[in-house]
KENURO-853733 format. One record per residue (C-alpha): x, y, z. Coordinates in steps of 0.001 Angstrom, whole numbers, plus 500000, padded with zeros to 6 digits. Example, Ala and Ser with C-alpha at 12.3 -4.5 7.8 and 13.67 -1.06 7.14 Angstrom:
> px | py | pz
> 512300 | 495500 | 507800
> 513670 | 498940 | 507140
This chain:
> px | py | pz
> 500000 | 500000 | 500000
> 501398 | 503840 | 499286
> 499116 | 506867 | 499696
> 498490 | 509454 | 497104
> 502291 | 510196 | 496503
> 503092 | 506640 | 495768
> 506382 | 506621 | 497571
> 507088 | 503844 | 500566
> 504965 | 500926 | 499544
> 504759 | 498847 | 502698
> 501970 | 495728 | 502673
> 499441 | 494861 | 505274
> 496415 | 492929 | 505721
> 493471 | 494791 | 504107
> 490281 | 494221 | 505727
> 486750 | 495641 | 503956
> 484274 | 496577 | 506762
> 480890 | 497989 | 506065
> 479622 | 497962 | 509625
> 480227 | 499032 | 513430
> 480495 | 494879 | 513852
> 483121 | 494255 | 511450
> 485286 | 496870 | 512455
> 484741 | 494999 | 516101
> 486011 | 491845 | 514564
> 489142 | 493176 | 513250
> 490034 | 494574 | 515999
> 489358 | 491647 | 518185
> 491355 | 489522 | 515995
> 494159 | 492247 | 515441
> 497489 | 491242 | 517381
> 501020 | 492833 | 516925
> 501638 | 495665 | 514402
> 497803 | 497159 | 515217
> 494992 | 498834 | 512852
> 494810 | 501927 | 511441
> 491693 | 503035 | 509285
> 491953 | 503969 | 505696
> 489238 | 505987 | 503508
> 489789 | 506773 | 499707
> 493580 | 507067 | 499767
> 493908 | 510454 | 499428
> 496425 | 510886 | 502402
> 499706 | 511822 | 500354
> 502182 | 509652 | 502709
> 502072 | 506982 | 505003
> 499030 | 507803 | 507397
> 496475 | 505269 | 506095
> 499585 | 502597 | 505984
> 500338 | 500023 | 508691
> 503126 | 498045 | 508132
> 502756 | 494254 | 508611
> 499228 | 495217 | 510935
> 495752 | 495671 | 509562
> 494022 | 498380 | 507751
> 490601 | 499016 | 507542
> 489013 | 499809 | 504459
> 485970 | 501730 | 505564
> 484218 | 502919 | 502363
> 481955 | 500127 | 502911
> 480572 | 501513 | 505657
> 479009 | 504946 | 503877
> 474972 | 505230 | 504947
> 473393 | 508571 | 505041
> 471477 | 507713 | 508412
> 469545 | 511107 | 509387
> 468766 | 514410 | 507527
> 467659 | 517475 | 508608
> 466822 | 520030 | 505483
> 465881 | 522408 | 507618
> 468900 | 523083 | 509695
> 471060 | 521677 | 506960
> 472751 | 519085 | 508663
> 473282 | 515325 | 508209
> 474501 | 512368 | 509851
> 476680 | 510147 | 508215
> 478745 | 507183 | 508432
> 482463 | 507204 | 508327
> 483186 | 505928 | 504636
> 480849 | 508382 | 502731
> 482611 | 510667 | 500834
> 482219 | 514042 | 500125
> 481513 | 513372 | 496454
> 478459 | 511260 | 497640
> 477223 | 513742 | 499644
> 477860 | 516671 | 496911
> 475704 | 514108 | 494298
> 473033 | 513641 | 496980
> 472451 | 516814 | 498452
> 473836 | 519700 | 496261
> 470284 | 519019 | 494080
> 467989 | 519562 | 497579
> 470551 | 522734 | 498043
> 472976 | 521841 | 500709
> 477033 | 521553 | 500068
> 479591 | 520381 | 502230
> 481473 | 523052 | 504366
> 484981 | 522582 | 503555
> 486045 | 520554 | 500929
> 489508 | 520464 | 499556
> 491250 | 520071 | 496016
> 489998 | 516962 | 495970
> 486204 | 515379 | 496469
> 487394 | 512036 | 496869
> 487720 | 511767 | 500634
> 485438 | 510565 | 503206
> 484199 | 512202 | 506063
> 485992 | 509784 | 508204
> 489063 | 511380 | 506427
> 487839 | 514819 | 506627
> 487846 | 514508 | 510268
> 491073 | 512640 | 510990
> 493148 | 514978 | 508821
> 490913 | 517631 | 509693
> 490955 | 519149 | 506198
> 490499 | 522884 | 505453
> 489956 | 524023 | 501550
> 489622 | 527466 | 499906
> 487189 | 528857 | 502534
> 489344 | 528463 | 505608
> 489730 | 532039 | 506376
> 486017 | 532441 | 506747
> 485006 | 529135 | 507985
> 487450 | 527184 | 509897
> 487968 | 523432 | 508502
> 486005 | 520596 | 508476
> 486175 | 519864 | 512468
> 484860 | 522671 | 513173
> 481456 | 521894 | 511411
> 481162 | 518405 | 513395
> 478850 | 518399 | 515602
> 479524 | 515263 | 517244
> 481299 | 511780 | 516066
> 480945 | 507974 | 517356
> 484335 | 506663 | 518112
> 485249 | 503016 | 518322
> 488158 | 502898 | 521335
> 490796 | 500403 | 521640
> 488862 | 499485 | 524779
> 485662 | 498912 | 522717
> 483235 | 501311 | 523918
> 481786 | 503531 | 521422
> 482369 | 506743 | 522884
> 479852 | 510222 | 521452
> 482560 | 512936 | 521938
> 482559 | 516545 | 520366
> 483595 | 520267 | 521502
> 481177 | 519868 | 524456
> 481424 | 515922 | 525680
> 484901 | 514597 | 525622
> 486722 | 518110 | 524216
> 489799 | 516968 | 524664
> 489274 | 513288 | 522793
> 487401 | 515025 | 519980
> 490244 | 517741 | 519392
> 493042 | 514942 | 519317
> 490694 | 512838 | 516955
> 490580 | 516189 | 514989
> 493401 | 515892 | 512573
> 494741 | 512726 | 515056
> 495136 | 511091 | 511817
> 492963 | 508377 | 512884
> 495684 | 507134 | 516285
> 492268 | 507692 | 518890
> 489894 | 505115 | 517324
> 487856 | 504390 | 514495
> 485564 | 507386 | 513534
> 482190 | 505020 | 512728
> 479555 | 507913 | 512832
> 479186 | 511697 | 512964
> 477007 | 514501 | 512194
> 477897 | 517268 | 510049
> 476487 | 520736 | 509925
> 476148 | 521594 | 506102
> 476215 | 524590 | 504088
> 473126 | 526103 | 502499
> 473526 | 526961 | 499101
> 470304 | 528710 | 496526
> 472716 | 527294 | 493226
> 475677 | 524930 | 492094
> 476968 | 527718 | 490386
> 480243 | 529485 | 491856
> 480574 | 533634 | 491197
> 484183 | 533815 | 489878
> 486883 | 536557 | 489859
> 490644 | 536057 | 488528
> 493219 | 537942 | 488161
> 496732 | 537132 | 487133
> 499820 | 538507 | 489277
> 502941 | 539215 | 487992
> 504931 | 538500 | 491111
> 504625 | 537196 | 495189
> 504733 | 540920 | 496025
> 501518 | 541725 | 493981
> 500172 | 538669 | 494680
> 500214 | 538542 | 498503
> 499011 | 542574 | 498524
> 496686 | 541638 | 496766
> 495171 | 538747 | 498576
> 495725 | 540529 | 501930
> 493583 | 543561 | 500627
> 490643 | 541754 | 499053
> 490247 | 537755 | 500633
> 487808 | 539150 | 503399
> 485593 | 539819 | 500080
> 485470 | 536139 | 499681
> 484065 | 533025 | 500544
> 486870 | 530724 | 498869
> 490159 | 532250 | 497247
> 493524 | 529916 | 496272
> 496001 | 531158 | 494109
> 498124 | 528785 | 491517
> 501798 | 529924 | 492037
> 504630 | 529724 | 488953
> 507162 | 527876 | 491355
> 509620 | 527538 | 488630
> 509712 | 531459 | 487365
> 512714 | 533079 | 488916
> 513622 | 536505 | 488799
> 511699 | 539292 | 488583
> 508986 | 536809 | 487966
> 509263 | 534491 | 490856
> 505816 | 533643 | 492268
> 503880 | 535033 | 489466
> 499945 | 533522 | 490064
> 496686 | 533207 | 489067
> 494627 | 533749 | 491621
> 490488 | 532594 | 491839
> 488181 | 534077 | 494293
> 484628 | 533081 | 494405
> 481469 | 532620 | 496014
> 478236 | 530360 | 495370
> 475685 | 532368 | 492950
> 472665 | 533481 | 494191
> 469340 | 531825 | 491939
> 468729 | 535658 | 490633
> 471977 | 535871 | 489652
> 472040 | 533123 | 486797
> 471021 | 532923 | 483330
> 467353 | 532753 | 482896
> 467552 | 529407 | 481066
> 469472 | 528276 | 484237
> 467081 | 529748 | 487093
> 464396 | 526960 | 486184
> 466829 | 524499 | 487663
> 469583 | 525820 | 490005
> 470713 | 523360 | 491631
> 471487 | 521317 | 488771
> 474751 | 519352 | 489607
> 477269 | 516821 | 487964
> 480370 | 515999 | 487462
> 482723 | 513186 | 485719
> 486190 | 511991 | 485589
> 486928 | 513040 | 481951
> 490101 | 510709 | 480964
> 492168 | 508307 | 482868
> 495540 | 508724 | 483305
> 497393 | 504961 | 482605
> 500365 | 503713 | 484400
> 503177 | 504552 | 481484
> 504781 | 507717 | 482705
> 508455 | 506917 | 482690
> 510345 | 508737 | 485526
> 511580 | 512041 | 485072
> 508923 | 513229 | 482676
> 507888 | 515943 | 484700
> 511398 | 518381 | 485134
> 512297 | 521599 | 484798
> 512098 | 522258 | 481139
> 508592 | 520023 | 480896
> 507148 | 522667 | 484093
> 508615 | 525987 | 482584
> 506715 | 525278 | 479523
> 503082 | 524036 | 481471
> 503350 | 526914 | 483433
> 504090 | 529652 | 480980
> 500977 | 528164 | 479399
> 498934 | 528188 | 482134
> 500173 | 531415 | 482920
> 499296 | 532970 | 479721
> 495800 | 531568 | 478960
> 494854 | 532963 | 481946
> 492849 | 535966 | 482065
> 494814 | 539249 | 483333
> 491347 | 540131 | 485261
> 488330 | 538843 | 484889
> 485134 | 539497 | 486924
> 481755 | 537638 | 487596
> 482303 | 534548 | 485596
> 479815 | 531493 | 486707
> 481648 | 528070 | 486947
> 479906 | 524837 | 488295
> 481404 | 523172 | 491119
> 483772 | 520761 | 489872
> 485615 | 523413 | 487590
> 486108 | 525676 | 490541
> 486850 | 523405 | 493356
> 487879 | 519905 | 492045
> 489259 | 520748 | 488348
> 491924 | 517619 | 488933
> 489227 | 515316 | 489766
> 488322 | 515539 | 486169
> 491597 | 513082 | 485464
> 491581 | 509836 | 486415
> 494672 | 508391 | 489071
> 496737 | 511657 | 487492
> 499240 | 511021 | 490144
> 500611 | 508999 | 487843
> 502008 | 511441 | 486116
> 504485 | 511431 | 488067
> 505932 | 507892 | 487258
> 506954 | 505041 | 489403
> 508868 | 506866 | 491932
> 506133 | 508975 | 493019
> 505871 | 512570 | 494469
> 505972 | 514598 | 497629
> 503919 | 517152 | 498325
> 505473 | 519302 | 500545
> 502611 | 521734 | 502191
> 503794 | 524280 | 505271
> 502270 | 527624 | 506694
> 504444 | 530160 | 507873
> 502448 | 532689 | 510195
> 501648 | 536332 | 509034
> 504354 | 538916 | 509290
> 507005 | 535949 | 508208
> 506569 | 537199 | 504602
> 509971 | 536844 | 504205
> 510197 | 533674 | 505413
> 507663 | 532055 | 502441
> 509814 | 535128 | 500014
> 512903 | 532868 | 500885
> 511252 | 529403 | 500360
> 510014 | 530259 | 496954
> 513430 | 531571 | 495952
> 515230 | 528806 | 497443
> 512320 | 526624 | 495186
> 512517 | 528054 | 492004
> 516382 | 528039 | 491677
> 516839 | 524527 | 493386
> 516369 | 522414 | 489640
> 513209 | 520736 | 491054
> 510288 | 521223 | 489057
> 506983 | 521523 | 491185
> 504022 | 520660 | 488734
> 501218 | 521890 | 490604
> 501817 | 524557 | 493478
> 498982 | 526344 | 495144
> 499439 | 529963 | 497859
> 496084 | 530622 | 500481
> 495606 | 532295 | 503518
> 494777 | 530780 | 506721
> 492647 | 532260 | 508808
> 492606 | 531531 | 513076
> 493296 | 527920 | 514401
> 491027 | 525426 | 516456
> 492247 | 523547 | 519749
> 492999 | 520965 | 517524
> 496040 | 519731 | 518920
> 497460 | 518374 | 515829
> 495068 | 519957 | 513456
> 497473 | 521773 | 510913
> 495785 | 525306 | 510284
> 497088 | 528181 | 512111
> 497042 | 531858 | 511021
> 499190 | 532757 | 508216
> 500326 | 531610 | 504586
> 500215 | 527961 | 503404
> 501972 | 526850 | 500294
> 501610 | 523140 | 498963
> 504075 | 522170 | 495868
> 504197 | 518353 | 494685
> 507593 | 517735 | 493604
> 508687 | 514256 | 491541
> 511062 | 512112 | 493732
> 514468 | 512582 | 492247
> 518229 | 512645 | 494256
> 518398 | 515607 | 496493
> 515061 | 516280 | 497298
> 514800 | 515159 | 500320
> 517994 | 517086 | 501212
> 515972 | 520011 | 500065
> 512853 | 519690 | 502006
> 514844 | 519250 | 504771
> 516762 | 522589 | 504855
> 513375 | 524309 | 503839
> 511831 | 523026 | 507027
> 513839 | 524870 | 509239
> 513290 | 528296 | 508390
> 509454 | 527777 | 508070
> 509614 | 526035 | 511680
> 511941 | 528689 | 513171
> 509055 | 531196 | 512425
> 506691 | 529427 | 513849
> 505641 | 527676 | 510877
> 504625 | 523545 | 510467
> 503893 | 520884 | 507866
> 500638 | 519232 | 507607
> 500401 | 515306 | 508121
> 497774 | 514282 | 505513
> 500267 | 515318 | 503262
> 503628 | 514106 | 504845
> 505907 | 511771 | 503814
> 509890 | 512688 | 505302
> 509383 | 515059 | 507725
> 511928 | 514451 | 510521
> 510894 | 513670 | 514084
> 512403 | 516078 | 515932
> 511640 | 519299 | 513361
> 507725 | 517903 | 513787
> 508127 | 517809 | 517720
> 509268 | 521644 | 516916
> 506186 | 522283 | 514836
> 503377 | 520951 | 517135
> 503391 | 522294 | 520168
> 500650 | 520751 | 521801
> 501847 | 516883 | 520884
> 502525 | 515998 | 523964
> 498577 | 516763 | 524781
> 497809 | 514697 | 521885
> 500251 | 511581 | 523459
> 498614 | 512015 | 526691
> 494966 | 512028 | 525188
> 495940 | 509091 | 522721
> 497827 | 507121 | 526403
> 494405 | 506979 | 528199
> 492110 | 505199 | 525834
> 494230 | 503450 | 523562
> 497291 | 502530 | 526212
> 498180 | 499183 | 524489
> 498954 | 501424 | 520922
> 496682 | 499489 | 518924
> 495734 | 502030 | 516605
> 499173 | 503030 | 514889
> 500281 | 503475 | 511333
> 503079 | 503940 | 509154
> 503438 | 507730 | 510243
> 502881 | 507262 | 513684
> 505891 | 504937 | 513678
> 507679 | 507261 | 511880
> 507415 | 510106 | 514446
> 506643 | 508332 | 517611
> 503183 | 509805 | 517549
């Protein structure tokens, strides 16, 4: 098994579950190397792997079980994802709260990596719209926790990257929506400077904003962008031949992406060229444009497995925050980035806006870049002297997408782990929820 990145395939005993009793007979029969849960695979490094233990595959276990249209919330098990959930309730005119690049994850997911997406700096992540969640300890009780019962249990299973339990159950406070269509505005930067002025002076505007950063431009045009900002339409707001049905949705994966890349197709020159493309087709500004949800939040969704792009040896995607008023500190990264001879494919620039008591939940106020970068010699050497100015400010990786971070730079960049250990000590004692990355940084 590898996650997303494909990088560290390690194997262990897959077990399907589609119910609260299967997941009890795993772990009854578990011994040694533990469980972990897994969803859709969308974890870019080791957290959904357990070496020579058991994983549980818990997209069986996906029931819509209540619904309330009124107060637009639903309760869910564990292995829906939040495409389901977009397909089923989008058309009655509810859509999830956060959702990241990616629609392929389930709620079960959501939670343990406690996700955030373009809206974060107006509505938290996807924890913070829980308003409780059934939890399956090592002990066997099924325990109802959230901010209120349990706090502390619910904030380390809050981006705990599934090392409390198994999330079987929650119920998630949805976001009412009149359309499926977004409200659009882009505009293309020709630098970081303009770039972050610009979102600093205009994302309280909007709802969701991400910009796409040129991490290969050096120069005068380091960090050039095209940034998105947007907001769901209002019914009035659409074309009249649209208003009859507003909340029309759909989406498809458009092609498939086989398993032929050969390594080293994506490099420098291959990038340069995508991005001065991208770049250019781009409109310099743009206002007011309607786009349907998958073109404005999921656009990679339309291709099939495209992390194989990449080739065998996989990718890292290397995603940190550095806290506002460190602008120099992200200035330096990107510099360091661009003139290092790695080629990042796909690189994304948002703001964060405040934290939760998550104790490992990864957003904290300030700037958050995420670059996926082909595995070639001396990346790892890289990543590893870009960590320490980002964690000398303040700054931190996130563990859904994590693959090489070292132990004691993370120990640096969490400050509340030990809270986490002492939560995850008292009901799971024995460590029989662990995975790849909890091994990995004695989590």
């Amino acid at each position: 098994m590898t996650g997303w990145g494909r990088t560290a395939a390690t194997p262990a005993l897959v077990e399907r579950v589609s119910d609260e009793a299967d997941v009890r007979k795993v772990l009854a029969e578990a011994r040694g190397r533990g469980v972990v849960a897994r969803g859709l695979a969308r974890s870019y490094g080791d957290a959904a792997q357990n070496a020579g233990g058991h994983v549980l595959d818990m997209t069986g276990s996906d029931r819509v079980l209540d619904v309330d249209l009124a107060g637009a919330e639903v309760e869910v098990e564990a292995g829906i994802s939040l495409d389901r959930l977009m397909n089923l309730f989008v058309p009655l005119g509810m859509f999830v709260p956060v959702t990241p690049g990616t629609r392929y994850v389930t709620v079960g997911g959501a939670i343990a990596a406690d996700i955030h997406g373009k809206n974060h700096h107006v509505a938290g992540s996807f924890s913070q719209h829980v308003r409780w969640l059934d939890l399956l300890t090592a002990d066997g009780q099924v325990r109802r926790v959230s901010p209120e019962q349990d706090p502390d249990l619910f904030w380390a299973t809050a981006g705990g990257m599934g090392l409390t339990g198994v999330i079987l159950r929650a119920r998630v406070r949805m976001k009412p929506i009149e359309t499926s269509q977004t409200m659009v505005d882009t505009d293309r930067t020709p630098d970081l400077d303009s770039l972050m002025t610009l979102l600093t002076e205009t994302d309280h505007l909007y709802d969701y904003s991400v910009a796409w950063i040129d991490c290969v431009a050096k120069g005068a045009r380091m960090g050039r962008s095209v940034l998105t900002r947007g907001r769901f339409a209002r019914r009035d707001e659409l074309p009249a031949r649209k208003q009859a049905d507003p909340l029309r949705y759909s989406q498809s994966v458009k092609v498939s992406v086989p398993d032929v890349f050969p390594p080293g197709l994506l490099n420098v020159a291959t990038v340069s060229a995508f991005n001065e493309l991208w770049y250019r087709k781009a409109p310099k500004r743009k206002r007011d444009q309607l786009q349907s949800i998958p073109t404005f939040f999921h656009p990679l969704d339309g291709v099939g497995a495209w992390n194989r792009i990449y080739g065998p040896r996989g990718f890292v995607q290397w995603q940190v925050t550095v806290p506002f008023g460190h602008e120099e500190t992200m200035r330096h990264v990107l510099e360091r980035i661009s003139s290092s001879g790695h080629a990042s494919f796909l690189a994304v620039l948002k703001r964060f806006g405040e934290g939760n008591p998550g104790m490992l939940s990864y957003p904290s106020p300030g700037w958050t870049l995420a670059l996926d970068i082909p595995v070639v010699r001396g990346l790892a050497r890289l990543l590893d002297e870009l960590d320490e100015p980002v964690v000398d400010v303040g700054g931190r990786t996130y563990l859904a997408k994590d693959s090489r971070v070292r132990p004691e730079v993370f120990e640096r960049m969490y400050p509340r782990i030990d809270d986490f250990r002492a939560v995850r000590a008292r009901v799971d004692p024995d460590g029989v929820f662990t995975s790849d990355l909890a091994r990995r940084l004695s989590l």
